[in-house]
N, C-alpha and C positions, 0 to 999 in steps of 0.2 A: 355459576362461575365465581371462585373466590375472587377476592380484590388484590391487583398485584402490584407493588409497589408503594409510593408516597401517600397519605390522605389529606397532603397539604394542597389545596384548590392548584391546578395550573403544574403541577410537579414533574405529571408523565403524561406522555403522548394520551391525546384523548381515547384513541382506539383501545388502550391498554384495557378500560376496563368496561370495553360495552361488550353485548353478549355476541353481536354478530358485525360483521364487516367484510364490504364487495371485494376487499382487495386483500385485506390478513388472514392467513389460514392458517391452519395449526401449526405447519413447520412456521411461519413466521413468531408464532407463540413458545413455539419448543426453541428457539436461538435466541428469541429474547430471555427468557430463564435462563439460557447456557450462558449467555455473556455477561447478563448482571450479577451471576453468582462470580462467575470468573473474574473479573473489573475488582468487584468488593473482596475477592478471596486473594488474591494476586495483583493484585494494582494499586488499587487504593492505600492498603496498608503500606506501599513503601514507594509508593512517587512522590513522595516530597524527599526523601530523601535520594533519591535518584537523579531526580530535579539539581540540587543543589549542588550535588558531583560532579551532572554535566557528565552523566553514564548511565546507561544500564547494563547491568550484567548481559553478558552473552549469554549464559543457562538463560534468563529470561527471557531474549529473543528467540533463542531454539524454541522453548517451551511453544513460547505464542505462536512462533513458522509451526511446528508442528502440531497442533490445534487448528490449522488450518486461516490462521488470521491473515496472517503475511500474502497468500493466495488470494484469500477473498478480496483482498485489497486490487487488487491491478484489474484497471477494465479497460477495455473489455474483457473478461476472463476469458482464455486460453481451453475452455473443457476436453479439447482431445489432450492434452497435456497433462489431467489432471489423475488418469489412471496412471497403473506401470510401466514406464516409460526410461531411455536412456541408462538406465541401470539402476533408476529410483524406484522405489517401490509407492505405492498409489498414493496421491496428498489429498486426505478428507476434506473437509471445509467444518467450521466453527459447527457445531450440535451433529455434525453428521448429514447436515443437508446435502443432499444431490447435488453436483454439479449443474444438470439438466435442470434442476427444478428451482435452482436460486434466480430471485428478479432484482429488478432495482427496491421492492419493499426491502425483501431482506438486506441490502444496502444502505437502507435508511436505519433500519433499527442496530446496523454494526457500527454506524457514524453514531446514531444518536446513545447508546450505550457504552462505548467507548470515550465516548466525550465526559462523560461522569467521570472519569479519571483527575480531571480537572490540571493537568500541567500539561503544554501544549508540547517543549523540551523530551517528554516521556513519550507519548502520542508517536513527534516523527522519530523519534530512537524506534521506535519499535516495528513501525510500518512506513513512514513518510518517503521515507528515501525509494523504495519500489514503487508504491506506488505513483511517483510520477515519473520514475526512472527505467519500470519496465513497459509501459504503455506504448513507446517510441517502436522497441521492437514488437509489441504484438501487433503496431496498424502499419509499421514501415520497413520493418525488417525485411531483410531477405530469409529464404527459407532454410539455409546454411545457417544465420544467425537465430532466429526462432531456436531449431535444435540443440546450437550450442548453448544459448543463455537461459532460454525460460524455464526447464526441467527444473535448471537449480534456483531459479529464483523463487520462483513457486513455492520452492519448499523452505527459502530464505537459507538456504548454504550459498548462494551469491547474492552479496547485495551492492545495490544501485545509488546513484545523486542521479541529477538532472543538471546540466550546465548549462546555462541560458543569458547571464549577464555581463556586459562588456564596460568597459570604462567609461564608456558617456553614460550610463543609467538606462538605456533599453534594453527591456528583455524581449527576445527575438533568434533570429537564426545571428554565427556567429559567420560574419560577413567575408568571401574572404575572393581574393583575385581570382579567373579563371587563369591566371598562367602557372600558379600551386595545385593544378589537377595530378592527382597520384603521389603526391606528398604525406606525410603520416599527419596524425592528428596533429602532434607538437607543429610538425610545419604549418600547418593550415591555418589554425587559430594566430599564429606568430605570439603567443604570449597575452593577445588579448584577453582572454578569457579570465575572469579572477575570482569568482565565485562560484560554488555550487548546493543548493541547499542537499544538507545533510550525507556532505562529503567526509565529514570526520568519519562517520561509522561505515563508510563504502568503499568497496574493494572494487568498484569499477565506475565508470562514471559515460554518462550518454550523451553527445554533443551533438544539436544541430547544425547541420553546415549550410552554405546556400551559397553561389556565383554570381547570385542576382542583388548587386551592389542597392535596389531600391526594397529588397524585404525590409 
């Protein structure tokens, strides 16, 4: 097995360069080559200036959703979603991995090669915003809503925030009377709401609500 990566002591994951391991298989080997070429080919060279804009191109984000990043990101992953579905045609995952056959290893080598990008600004432009934005509907959704959103999210043609923080500083559900039952969102938050991470880039945004004035 050649040596792959850094030969600086401590540089990359120890597993990188032993010859066998209980838990890395060769698809874990094949996504690691697909991403650190992709990172150093496509990333690296222009996130600092990306960074600095406070943008990434849209082309960039398409590229990466369809590469299959944008998906890998949201978990629990969604796999009946991930063939052809709603009028989309199938969303691969990052090297080609199986949907069935991705674990949390493969998880770890997407966090830990991705993080070589080194601007954290680029990071959520590209992925951040689903992933904590579509996870709400994959464990809480209704199944009306599952159909409607995650087809496109998956494939990163809808993207997500997450709205979580109120004006006193907790993050949590946004707390609200039960006599605003059947009110739209605007009603129900009353304005409390005032942040969302990585709302600039997102066309829809995911609010916890709750009645129970002691969440």
């Amino acid at each position: 097995m050649s040596h792959f990566g850094s030969h600086v002591p401590f540089a990359e994951p120890a597993w990188y360069n032993r010859h066998s391991s209980t838990y890395y298989k060769a698809s874990h080997r094949k996504l690691r080559s697909f991403v650190r070429e992709y990172v150093e080919t496509h990333l690296i060279p222009y996130a600092e200036e990306w960074e600095l804009a406070g943008h990434v191109p849209s082309e960039v984000f398409q590229r990466h959703a369809k590469l299959g990043f944008v998906a890998a990101s949201v978990f629990p992953m969604p796999v009946e979603l991930m063939g052809a579905v709603a009028g989309y045609e199938a969303q691969p995952l990052p090297a080609d991995i199986s949907a069935n056959e991705w674990d949390f290893f493969h998880d770890f080598i997407l966090i830990d090669e991705l993080s070589r990008v080194g601007y954290i600004g680029v990071l959520w432009a590209l992925i951040g915003g689903n992933s904590i934005g579509v996870p709400p509907i994959v464990n809480f959704g209704t199944e009306e809503q599952k159909a409607k959103y995650l087809p496109g999210a998956l494939r990163g043609k809808i993207r997500g925030c997450l709205g979580i923080t109120e004006p006193d500083g907790k993050l949590g559900f946004i707390r609200i009377p039960g006599v605003f039952r059947g009110l739209s969102y605007q009603d129900l938050s009353r304005g409390k709401q005032r942040e969302a991470t990585s709302q600039i880039s997102a066309q829809q945004q995911r609010c916890p609500l709750t009645e129970d004035p002691s969440a």
